[in-house]
ZAKE-101436 format. One record per residue: chain; residue number from 0; x, y, z of N, C-alpha, C, O, CB in turn. Coordinates in steps of 0.02 Angstrom, whole numbers, plus 50000, padded with zeros to 5 digits. Glycine has a CB too. Example, Ala and Ser with C-alpha at 12.3 -4.5 7.8 and 13.67 -1.06 7.14 Angstrom:
! ZAKE-101436
TIRO c   k  n.px  n.py  n.pz ca.px ca.py ca.pz  c.px  c.py  c.pz  o.px  o.py  o.pz cb.px cb.py cb.pz
TIRO A   0 50660 49716 50390 50615 49775 50390 50660 49835 50390 50712 49834 50423 50565 49776 50452
TIRO A   1 50642 49888 50354 50684 49947 50357 50645 50002 50394 50670 50057 50402 50704 49970 50286
! end
This chain:
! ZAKE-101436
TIRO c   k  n.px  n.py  n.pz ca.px ca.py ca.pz  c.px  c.py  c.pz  o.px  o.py  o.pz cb.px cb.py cb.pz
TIRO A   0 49448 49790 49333 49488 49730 49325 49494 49696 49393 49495 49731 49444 49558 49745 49297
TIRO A   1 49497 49638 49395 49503 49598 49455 49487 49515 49434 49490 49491 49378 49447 49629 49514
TIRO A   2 49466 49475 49506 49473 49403 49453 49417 49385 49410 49429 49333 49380 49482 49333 49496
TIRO A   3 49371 49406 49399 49340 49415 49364 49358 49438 49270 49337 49407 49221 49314 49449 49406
TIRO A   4 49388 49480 49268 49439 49478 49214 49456 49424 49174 49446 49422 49114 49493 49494 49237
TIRO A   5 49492 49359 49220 49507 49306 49223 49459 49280 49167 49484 49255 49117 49507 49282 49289
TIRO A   6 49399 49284 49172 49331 49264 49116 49367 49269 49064 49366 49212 49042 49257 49314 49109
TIRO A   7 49413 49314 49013 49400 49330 48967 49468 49326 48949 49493 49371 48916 49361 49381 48962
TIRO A   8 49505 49269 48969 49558 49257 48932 49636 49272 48996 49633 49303 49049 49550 49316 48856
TIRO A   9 49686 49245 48973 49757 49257 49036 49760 49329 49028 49740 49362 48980 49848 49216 49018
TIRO A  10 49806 49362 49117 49796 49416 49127 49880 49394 49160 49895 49335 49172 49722 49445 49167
TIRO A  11 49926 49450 49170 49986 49474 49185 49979 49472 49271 49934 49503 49298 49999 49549 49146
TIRO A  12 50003 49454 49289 50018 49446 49365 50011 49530 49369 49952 49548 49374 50105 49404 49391
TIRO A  13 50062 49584 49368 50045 49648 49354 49986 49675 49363 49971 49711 49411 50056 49657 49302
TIRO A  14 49947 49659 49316 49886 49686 49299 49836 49660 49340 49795 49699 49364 49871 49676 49233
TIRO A  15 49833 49595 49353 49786 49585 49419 49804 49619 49484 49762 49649 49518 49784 49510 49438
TIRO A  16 49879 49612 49505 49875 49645 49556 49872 49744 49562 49876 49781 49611 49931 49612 49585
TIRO A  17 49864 49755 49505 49855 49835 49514 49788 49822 49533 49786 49861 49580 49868 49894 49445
TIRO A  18 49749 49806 49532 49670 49815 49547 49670 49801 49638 49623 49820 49672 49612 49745 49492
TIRO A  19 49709 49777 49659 49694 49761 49743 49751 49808 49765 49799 49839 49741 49705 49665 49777
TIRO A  20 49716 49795 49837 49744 49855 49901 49801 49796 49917 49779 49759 49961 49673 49885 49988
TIRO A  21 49870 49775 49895 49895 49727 49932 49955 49735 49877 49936 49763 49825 49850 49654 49947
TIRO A  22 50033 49712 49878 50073 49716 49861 50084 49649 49806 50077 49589 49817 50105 49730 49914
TIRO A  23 50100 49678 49751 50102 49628 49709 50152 49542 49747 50139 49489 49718 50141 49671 49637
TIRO A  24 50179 49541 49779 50195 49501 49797 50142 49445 49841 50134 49383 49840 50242 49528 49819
TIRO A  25 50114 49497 49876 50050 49446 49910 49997 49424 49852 49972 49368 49856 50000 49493 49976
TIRO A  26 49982 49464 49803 49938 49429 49782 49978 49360 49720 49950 49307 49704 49883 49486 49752
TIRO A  27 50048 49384 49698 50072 49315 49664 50086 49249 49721 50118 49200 49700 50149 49333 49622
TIRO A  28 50057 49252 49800 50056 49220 49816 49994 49170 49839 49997 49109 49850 50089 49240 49836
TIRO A  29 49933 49218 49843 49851 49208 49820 49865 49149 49756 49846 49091 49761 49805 49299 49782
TIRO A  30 49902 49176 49699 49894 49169 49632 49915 49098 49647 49874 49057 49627 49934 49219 49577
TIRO A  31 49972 49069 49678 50012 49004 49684 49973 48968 49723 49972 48907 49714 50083 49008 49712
TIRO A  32 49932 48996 49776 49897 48947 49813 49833 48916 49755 49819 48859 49740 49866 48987 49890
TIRO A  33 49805 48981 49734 49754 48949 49675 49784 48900 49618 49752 48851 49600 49722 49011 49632
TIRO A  34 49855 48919 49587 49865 48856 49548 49885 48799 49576 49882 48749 49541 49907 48864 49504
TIRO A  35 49915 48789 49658 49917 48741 49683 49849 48691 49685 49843 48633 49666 49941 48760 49735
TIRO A  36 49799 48742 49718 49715 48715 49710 49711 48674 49629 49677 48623 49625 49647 48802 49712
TIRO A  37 49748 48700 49566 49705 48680 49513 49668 48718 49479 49653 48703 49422 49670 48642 49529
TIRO A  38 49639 48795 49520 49609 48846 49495 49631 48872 49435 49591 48879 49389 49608 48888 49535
TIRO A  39 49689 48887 49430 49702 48929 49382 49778 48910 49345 49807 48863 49372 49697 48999 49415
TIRO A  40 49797 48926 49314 49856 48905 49257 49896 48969 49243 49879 49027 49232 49822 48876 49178
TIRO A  41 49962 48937 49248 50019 48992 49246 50044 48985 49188 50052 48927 49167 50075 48988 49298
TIRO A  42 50067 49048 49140 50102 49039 49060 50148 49086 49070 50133 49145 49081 50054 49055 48984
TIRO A  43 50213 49062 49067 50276 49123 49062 50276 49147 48981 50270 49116 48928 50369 49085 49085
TIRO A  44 50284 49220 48998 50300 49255 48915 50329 49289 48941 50316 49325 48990 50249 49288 48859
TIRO A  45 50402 49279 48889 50468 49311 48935 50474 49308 49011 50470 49260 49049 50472 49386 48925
TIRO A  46 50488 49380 49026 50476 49391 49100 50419 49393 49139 50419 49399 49201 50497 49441 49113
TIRO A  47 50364 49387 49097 50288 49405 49124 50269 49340 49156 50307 49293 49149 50230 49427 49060
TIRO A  48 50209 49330 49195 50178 49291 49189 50120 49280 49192 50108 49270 49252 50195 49270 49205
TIRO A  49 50064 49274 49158 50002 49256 49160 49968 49203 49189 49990 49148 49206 49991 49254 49114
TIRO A  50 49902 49230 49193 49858 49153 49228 49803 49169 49207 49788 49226 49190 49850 49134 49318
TIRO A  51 49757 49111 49205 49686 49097 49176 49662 49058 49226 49693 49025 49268 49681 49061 49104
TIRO A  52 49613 49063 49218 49561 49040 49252 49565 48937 49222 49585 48921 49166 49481 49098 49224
TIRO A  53 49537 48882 49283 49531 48821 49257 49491 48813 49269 49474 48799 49327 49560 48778 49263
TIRO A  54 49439 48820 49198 49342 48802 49214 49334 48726 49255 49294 48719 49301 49287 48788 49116
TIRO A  55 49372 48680 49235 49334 48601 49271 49327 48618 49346 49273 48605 49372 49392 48516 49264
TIRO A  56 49378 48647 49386 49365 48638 49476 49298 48654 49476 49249 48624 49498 49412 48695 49538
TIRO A  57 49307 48720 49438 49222 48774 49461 49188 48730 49436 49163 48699 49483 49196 48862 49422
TIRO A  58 49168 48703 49376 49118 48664 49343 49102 48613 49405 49050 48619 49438 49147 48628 49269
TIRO A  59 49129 48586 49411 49113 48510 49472 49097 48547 49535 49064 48520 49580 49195 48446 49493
TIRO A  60 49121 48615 49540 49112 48643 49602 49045 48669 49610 49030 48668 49669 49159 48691 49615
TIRO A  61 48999 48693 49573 48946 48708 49543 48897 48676 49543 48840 48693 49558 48955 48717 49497
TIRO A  62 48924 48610 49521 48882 48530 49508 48885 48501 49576 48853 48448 49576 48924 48467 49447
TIRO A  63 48902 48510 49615 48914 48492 49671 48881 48537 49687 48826 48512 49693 48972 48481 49694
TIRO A  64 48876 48598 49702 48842 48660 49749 48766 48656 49716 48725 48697 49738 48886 48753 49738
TIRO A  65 48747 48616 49671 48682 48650 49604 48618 48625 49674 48577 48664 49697 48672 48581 49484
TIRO A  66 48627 48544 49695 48577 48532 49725 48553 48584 49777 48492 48591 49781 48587 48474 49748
TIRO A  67 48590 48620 49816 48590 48640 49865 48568 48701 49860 48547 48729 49910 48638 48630 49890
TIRO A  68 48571 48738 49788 48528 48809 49808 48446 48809 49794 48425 48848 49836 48561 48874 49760
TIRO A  69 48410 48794 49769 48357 48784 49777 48345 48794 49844 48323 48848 49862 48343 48733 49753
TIRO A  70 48363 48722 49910 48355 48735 49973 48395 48801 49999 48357 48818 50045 48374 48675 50008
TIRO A  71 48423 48826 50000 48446 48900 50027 48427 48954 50002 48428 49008 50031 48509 48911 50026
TIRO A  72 48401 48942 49919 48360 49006 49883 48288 49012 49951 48273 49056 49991 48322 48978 49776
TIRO A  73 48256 48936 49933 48205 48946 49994 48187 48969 50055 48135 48995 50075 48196 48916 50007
TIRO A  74 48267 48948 50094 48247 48970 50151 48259 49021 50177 48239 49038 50232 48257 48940 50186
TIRO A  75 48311 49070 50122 48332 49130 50126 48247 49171 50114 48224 49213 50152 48400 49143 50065
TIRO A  76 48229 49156 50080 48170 49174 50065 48113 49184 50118 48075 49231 50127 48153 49133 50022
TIRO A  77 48120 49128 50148 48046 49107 50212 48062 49166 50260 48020 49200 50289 48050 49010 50269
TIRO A  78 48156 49174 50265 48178 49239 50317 48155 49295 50294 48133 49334 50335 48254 49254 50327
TIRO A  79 48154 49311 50229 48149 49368 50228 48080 49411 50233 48065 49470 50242 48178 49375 50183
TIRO A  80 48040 49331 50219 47964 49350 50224 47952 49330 50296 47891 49323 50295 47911 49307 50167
TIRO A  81 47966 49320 50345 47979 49319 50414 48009 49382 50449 47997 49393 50509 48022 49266 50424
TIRO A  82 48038 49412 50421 48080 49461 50422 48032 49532 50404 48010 49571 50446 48143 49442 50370
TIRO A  83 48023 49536 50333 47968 49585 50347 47895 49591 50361 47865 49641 50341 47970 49613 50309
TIRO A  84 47854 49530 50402 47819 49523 50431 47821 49542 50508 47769 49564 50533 47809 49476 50414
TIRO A  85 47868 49536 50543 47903 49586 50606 47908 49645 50587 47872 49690 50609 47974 49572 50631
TIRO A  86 47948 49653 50549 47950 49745 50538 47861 49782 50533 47835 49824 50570 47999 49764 50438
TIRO A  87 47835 49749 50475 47769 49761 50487 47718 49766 50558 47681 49810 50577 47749 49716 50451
TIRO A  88 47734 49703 50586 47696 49703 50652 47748 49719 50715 47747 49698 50772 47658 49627 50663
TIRO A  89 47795 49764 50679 47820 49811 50760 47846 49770 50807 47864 49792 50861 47755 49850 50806
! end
C-alpha cells in the first residue's frame, strides 16, 4: 500500500500513512499540500478521512510531459550506448 493504492479508489488517511517511515501527522500534511495542489480530494466519513487521487492535474501533466519523452527516451539511450561502448573499450 502506498500512493499508488490511490489508483483504485479513496484510502483512510490511516492506512496510507501505515505504509511510510514518518508519523501520521507528517504525512496528513504531504496529504494537504497535495489537495492544496488539486492532486487529490478529501471525503470525511465520520471521524475518518479519505483521499483519492484527481486524474485532470496528472492528465494535463502528462500531456504536457508527452512531447518531451521521446527526446529523453533518446538521449538516455545514445548514453547508454556511449556508455557501454567505454566499458567495452576499457
Amino acid at each position: 500500500m502506498g500512493w499508488h493504492d490511490l489508483l483504485d479508489g479513496p484510502q483512510p488517511v490511516t492506512e496510507i500513512a501505515a505504509h511510510f517511515d514518518m508519523r501520521r501527522p507528517s504525512v496528513s500534511e504531504h496529504l494537504k499540500a497535495l489537495r492544496d495542489a488539486g492532486l487529490v480530494a478529501e471525503t470525511k466519513r465520520g471521524r475518518q478521512r479519505f483521499y483519492r487521487l484527481e486524474p485532470e492535474p496528472l492528465l494535463q501533466l502528462r500531456d504536457w510531459l508527452s512531447p518531451y519523452e521521446r527526446f529523453w527516451r533518446d538521449k538516455l539511450a545514445n548514453l547508454r550506448d556511449l556508455l557501454d561502448e567505454e566499458d567495452h573499450n576499457g
